[in-house]
Wavefront OBJ file of the C-alpha trace (Angstrom):
o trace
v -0.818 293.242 -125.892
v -2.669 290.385 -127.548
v 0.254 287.941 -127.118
v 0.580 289.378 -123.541
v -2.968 288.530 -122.944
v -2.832 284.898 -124.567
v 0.103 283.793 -122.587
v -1.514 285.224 -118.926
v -4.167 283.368 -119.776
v -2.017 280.039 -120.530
v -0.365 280.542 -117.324
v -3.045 281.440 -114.984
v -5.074 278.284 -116.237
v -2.248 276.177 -115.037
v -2.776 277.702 -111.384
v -5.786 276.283 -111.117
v -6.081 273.329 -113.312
v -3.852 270.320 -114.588
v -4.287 269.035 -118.188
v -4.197 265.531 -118.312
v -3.977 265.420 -121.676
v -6.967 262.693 -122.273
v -10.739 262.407 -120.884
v -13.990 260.895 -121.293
v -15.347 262.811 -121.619
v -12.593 265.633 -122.728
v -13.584 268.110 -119.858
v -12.220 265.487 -117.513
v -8.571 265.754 -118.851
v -8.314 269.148 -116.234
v -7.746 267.867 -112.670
v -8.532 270.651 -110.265
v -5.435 271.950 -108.405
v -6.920 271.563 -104.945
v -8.739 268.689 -103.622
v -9.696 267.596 -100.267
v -8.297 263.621 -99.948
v -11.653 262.653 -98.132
v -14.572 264.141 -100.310
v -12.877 264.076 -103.330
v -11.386 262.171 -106.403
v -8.617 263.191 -108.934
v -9.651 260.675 -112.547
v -9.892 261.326 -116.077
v -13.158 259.452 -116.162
v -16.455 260.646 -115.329
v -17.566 257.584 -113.367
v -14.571 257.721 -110.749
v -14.070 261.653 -110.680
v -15.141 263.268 -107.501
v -15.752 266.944 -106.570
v -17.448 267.331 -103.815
v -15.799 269.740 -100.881
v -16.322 273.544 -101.263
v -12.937 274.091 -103.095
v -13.012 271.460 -105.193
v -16.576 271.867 -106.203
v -15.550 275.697 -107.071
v -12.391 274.898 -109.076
v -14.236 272.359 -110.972
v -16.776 274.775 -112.103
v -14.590 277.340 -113.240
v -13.099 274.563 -115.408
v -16.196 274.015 -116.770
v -16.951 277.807 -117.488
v -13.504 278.371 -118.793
v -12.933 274.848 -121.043
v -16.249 273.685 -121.449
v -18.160 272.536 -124.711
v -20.230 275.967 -124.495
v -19.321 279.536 -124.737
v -18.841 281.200 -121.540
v -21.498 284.147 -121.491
v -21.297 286.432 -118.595
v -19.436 286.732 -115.771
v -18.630 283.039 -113.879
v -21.297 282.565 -110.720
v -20.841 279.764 -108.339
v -23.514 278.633 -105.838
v -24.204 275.316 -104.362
v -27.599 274.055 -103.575
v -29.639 271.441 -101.372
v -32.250 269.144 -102.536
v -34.821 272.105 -101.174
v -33.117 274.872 -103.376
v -31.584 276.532 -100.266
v -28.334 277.489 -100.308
v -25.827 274.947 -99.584
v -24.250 276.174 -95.890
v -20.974 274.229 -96.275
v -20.086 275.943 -99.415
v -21.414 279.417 -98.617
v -18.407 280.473 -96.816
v -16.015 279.688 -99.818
v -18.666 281.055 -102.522
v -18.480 284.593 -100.276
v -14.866 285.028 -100.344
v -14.439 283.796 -103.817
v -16.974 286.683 -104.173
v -14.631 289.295 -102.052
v -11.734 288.198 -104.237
v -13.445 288.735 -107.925
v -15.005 292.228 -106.454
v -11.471 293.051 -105.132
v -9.662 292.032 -109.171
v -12.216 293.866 -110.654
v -11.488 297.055 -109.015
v -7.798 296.801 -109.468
v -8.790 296.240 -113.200
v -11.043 299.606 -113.189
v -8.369 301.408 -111.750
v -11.372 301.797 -108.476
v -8.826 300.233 -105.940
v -7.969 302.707 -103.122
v -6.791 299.419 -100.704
v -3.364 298.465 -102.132
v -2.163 301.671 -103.091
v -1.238 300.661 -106.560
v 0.863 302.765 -109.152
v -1.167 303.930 -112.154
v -0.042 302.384 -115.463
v 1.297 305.344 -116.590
v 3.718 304.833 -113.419
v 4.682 301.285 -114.349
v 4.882 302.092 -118.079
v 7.851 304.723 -118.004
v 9.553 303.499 -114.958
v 11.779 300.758 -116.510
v 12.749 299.451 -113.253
v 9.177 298.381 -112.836
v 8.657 297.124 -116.119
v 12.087 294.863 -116.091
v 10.716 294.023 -112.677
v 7.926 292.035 -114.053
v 8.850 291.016 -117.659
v 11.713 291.074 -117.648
v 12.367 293.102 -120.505
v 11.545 297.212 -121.003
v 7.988 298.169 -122.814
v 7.618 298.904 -126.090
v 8.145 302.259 -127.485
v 4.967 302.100 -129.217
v 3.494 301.150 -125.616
v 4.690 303.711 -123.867
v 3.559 306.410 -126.605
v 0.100 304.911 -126.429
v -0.555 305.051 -122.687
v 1.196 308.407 -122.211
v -0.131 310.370 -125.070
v -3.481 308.156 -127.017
v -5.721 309.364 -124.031
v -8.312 310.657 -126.747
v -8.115 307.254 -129.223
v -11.616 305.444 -128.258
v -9.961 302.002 -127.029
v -7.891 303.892 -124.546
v -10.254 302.708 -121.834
v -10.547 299.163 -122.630
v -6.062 299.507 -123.402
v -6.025 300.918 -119.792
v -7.946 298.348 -118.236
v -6.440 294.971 -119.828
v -2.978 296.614 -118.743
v -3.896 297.284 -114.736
v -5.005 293.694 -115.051
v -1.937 292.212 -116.654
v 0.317 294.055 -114.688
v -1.257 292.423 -111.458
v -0.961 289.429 -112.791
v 2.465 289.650 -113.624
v 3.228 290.915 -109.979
v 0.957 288.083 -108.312
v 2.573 285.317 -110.207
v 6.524 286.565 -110.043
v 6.529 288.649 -107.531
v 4.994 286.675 -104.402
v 6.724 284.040 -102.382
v 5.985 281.202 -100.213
v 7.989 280.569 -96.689
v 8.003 277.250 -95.676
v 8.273 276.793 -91.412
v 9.299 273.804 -89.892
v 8.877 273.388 -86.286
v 10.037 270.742 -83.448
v 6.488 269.931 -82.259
v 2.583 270.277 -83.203
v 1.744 272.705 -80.698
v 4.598 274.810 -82.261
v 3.296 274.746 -85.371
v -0.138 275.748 -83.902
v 1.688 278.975 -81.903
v 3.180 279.488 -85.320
v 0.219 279.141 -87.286
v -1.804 281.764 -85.044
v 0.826 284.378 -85.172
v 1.183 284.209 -88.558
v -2.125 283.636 -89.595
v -3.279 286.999 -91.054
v -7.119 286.017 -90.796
v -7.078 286.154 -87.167
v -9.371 283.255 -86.920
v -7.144 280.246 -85.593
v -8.244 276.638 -85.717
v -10.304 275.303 -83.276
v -9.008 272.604 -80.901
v -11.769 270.026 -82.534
v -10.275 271.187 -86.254
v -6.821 270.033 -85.119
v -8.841 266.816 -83.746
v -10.691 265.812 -86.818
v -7.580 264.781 -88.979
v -5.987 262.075 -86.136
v -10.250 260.608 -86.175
v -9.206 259.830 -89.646
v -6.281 259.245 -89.545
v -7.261 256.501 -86.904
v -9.529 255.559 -88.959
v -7.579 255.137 -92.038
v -8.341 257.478 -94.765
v -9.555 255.045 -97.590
v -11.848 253.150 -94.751
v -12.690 256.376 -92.929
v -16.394 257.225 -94.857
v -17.817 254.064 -93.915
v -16.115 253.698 -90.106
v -18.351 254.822 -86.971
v -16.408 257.832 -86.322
v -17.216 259.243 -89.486
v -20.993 259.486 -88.589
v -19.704 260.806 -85.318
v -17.676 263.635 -86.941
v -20.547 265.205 -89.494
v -22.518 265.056 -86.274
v -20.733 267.378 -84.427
v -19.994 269.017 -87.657
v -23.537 269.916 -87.997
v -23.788 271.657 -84.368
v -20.848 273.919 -85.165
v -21.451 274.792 -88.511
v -24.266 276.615 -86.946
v -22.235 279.368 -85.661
v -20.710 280.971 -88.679
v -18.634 283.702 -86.464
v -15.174 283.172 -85.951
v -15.348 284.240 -82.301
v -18.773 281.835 -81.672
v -17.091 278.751 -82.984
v -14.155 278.975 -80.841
v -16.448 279.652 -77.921
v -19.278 277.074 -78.815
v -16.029 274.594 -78.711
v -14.484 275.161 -76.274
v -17.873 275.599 -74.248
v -18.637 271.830 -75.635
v -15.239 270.791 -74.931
v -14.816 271.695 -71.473
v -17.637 269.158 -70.123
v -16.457 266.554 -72.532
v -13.025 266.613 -70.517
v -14.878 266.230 -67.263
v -17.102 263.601 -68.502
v -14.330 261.238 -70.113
v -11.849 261.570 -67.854
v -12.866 263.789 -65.264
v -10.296 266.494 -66.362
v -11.109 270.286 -65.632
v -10.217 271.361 -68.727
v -9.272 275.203 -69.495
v -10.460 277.043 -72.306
v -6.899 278.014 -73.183
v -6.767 277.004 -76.843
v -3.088 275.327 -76.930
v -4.553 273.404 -73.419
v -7.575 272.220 -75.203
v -5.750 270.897 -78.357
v -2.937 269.266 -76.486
v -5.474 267.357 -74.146
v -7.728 266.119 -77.576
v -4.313 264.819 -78.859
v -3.106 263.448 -75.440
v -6.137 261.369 -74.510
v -6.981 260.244 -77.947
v -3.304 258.538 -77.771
v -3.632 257.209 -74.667
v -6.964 255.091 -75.436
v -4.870 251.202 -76.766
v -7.829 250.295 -79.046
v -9.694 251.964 -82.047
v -13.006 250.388 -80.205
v -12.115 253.071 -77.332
v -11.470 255.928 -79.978
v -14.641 255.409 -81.894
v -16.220 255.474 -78.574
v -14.866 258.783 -77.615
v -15.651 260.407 -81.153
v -18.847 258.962 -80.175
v -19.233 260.289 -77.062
v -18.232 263.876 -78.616
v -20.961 263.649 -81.013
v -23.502 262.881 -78.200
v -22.703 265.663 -76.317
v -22.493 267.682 -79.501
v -26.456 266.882 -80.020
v -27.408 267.919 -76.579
v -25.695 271.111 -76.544
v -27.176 271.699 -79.891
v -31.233 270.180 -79.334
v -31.004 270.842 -75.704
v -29.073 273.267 -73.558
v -28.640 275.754 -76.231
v -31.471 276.320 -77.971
v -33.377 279.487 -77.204
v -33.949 279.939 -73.450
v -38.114 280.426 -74.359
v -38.487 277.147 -76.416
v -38.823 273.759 -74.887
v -35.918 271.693 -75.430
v -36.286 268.581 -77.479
v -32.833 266.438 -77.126
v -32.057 264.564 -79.695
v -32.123 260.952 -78.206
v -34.329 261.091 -75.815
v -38.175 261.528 -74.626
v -40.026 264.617 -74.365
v -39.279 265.792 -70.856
v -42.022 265.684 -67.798
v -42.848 269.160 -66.153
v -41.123 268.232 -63.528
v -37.711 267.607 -65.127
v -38.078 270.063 -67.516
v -38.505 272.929 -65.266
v -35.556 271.269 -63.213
v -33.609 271.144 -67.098
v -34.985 274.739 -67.446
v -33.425 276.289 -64.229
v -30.204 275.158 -65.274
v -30.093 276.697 -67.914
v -31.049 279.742 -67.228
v -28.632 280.079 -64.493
v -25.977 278.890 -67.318
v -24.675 276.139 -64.839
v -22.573 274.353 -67.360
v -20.669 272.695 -65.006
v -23.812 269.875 -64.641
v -23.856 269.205 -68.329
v -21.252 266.397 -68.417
v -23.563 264.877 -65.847
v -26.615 265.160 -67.902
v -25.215 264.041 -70.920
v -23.948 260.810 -69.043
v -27.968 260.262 -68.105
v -29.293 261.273 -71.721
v -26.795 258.599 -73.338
v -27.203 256.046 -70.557
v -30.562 256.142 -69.470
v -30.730 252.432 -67.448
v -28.615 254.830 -64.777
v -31.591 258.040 -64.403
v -32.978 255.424 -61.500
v -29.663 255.764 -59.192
v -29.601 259.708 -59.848
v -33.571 260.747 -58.290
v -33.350 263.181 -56.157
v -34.411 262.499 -52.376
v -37.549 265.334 -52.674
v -38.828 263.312 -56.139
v -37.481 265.692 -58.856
v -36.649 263.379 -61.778
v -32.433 262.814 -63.267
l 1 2 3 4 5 6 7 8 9 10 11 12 13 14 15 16 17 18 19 20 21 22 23 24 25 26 27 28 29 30 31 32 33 34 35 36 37 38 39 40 41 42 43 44 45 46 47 48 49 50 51 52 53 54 55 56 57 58 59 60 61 62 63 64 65 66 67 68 69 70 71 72 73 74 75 76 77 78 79 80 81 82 83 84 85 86 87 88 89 90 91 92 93 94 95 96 97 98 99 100 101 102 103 104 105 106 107 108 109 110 111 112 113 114 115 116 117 118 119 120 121 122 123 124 125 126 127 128 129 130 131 132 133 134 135 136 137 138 139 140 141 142 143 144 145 146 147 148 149 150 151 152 153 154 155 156 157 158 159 160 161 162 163 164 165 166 167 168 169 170 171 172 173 174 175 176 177 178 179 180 181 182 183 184 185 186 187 188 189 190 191 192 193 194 195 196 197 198 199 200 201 202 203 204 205 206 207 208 209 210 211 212 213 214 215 216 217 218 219 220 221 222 223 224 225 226 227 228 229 230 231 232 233 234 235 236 237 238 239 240 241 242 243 244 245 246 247 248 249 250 251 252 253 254 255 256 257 258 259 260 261 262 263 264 265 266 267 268 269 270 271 272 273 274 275 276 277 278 279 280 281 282 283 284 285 286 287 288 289 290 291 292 293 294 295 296 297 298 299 300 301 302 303 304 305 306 307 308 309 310 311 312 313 314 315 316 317 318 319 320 321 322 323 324 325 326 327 328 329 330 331 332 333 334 335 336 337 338 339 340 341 342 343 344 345 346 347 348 349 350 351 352 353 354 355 356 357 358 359 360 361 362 363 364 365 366 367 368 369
C-alpha cells in the first residue's frame, strides 16, 4: 500500500505541475499546468515568473504547500487578498469551487459520499474485474484478507480510508476520457459548447468578445494598448453580479443599447444573435483606431449602467464622467428609470460621453439633456 501511495502521489503531482528540472530559486523548477497567456508567465526564474490569474495563482500555491522548503502542516488553504485585507473578488469564485471539490474528495475518502454511488472497498477488493480494471493486475491475497476479515486490527480505519482514496484516483486518472469536437463555424462551437456544457452557465456574448479585443490588439502588446483599460472597465461592472443568470442579463441588458448606439441595430437578447453581431461589427470596422474606439465606447456605457442607471432606485446617481446632476435633470434621469425605459439609454450615454452636444438636445419646455 505504501508503494501504491508513493507512486499516486508521483503521478498526481505531474497533473498539476511540470518539473523543470532547474530553478532559482529551486521552487521555480515546477511550472504550473494551467496558465492564462495574458496575466501570466511560465520561467524558471523568480524575476520573470508570473502567477497572477485565479488558476494560476491557485496551482502555484499548492506547489508551494506540496514542494516547498517548509513542512506542509495542515490541510492546504487558498485565499487571495486586496491591499485592504478583503477578499480578493476575482479569485473568490475559483477559491469556492476548489473548496466544493476538496469537501467532495474528502467524503469519498471517509466513505461519507452518498452522490456518486460508489462501491465499498470491500466491493472493489474481491471483484477482480474491478481490480484488473484499474491496475491492471488482481490484489494481493494478503489485501484481500485484510479488508475482508482485519475489521478489529486498530489501523483498519486509516487502511480503509487510504484505499477509497487510491481507488478514486486510480479510476479518475485511467478511467476518464476527453472528446475532442470540431465544428465548421464559431457559432457552432458555441451551440455545442452550451449543450454540452454540464454547468449550465454558457458564456456570455462579451466573454466570446474579449479574446478578438486582444487578439486585435496583439497579445504581447495587449496590457499596455487602450482597449485593455477599456476591457477591466467593463470587467469591473459585471463582476458585480456573481449569478450566472444576472450576468447574462446585465449583458445582454448593456448590450442591447450598445447595438443601437453604434450602429443603430435593434439588437435581440438571443444569445447566438448577440455574439454573432459583437463578432460581425468588430470585423467590419478597417482600422484598430475604430476598434479601440468601440471597446471604448463599451466601457463608457459599461460605467453608466453601473454609476448611473443601475444603482439603487433610492440613491442619487453619480455617473462616472460627469457632473453631479441639477434637480431638474435628475428628476428627469430619475423618471426614467423608474419606468425602466431602457430604450433612451443609448441616447444618454451619447450625451454623458459627448457633452459639447447636451445644447442641441434641450427640451422645448426647459428640462435639461
Amino acid at each position: 500500500m505504501l508503494e501504491r501511495s508513493k507512486q499516486a502521489l508521483a503521478e498526481l503531482s505531474q497533473t498539476f505541475a511540470l518539473d523543470r528540472a532547474v530553478g532559482t530559486p529551486d521552487i521555480y523548477k515546477y511550472y504550473p499546468r494551467i496558465i492564462r497567456a495574458i496575466d501570466d508567465v511560465w520561467s524558471n526564474k523568480s524575476v520573470q515568473a508570473k502567477y497572477q490569474s485565479p488558476i494560476a495563482a491557485l496551482i502555484w500555491d499548492y506547489i508551494h504547500y506540496a514542494f516547498g522548503d517548509e513542512v506542509a502542516r495542515g490541510a492546504f488553504r487558498h485565499r487571495v487578498f486586496t491591499d485592504d485585507g478583503k477578499e480578493n473578488q476575482q479569485h473568490k469564485p475559483l477559491c469556492d469551487i476548489f473548496g466544493y471539490i476538496e469537501r467532495q474528495l474528502s467524503a469519498v475518502s471517509k466513505g461519507t459520499s452518498d452522490k456518486l454511488g460508489l462501491p465499498s472497498v470491500q466491493q472493489v477488493v474481491v471483484n477482480a474485474t474491478y481490480v484488473e480494471g484499474l491496475w491492471y493486475s488482481r490484489a494481493p491475497d494478503a489485501v484481500v484478507t485484510y479488508v475482508t476479515e482485519g475489521e478489529g486490527d486498530r489501523h483498519f480505519g486509516s487502511f480503509i480510508q487510504l484505499s477509497r482514496t487510491l481507488i478514486f484516483y486510480r479510476y479518475f486518472c485511467t478511467r476518464v476520457a476527453l472528446t475532442v469536437v470540431t465544428t465548421r463555424t464559431e457559432d457552432d462551437a458555441f451551440d455545442m459548447f452550451e449543450a454540452l456544457n454540464t454547468t449550465g452557465e454558457p458564456l456570455t456574448a462579451y466573454e466570446t468578445f474579449r479574446p478578438k479585443v486582444i487578439e486585435a490588439e496583439g497579445l504581447e502588446l495587449y496590457e499596455s494598448s487602450p482597449s485593455y483599460g477599456a476591457i477591466r472597465r467593463i470587467d469591473r461592472y459585471l463582476d458585480t453580479f456573481k449569478k450566472a443568470d444576472d450576468r447574462q442579463r446585465a449583458t445582454s441588458d448593456m448590450l442591447i443599447p450598445y447595438a443601437l448606439g453604434e450602429t443603430g441595430d435593434k439588437l435581440q437578447k438571443n444569445l447566438s444573435a448577440q455574439r454573432r453581431y459583437l463578432r460581425d461589427s468588430f470585423d467590419r470596422l478597417e482600422t484598430l483606431v475604430e476598434q479601440r474606439i468601440a471597446v471604448s465606447s463599451m466601457a463608457h456605457l459599461a460605467a453608466f449602467m453601473q454609476t448611473g442607471w443601475t444603482v439603487p432606485l433610492d440613491e442619487a446617481p453619480a455617473i462616472e464622467g460627469t457632473e453631479a446632476l441639477d434637480e431638474i435633470t435628475g428628476f428627469a434621469f430619475q423618471a426614467l428609470r423608474h419606468l425602466k425605459h431602457n430604450i433612451t439609454i443609448a441616447a444618454l450615454l451619447y450625451l454623458v460621453e459627448y457633452p459639447s452636444c447636451r445644447h442641441l438636445c434641450k427640451m422645448s419646455k426647459g428640462i435639461k439633456a
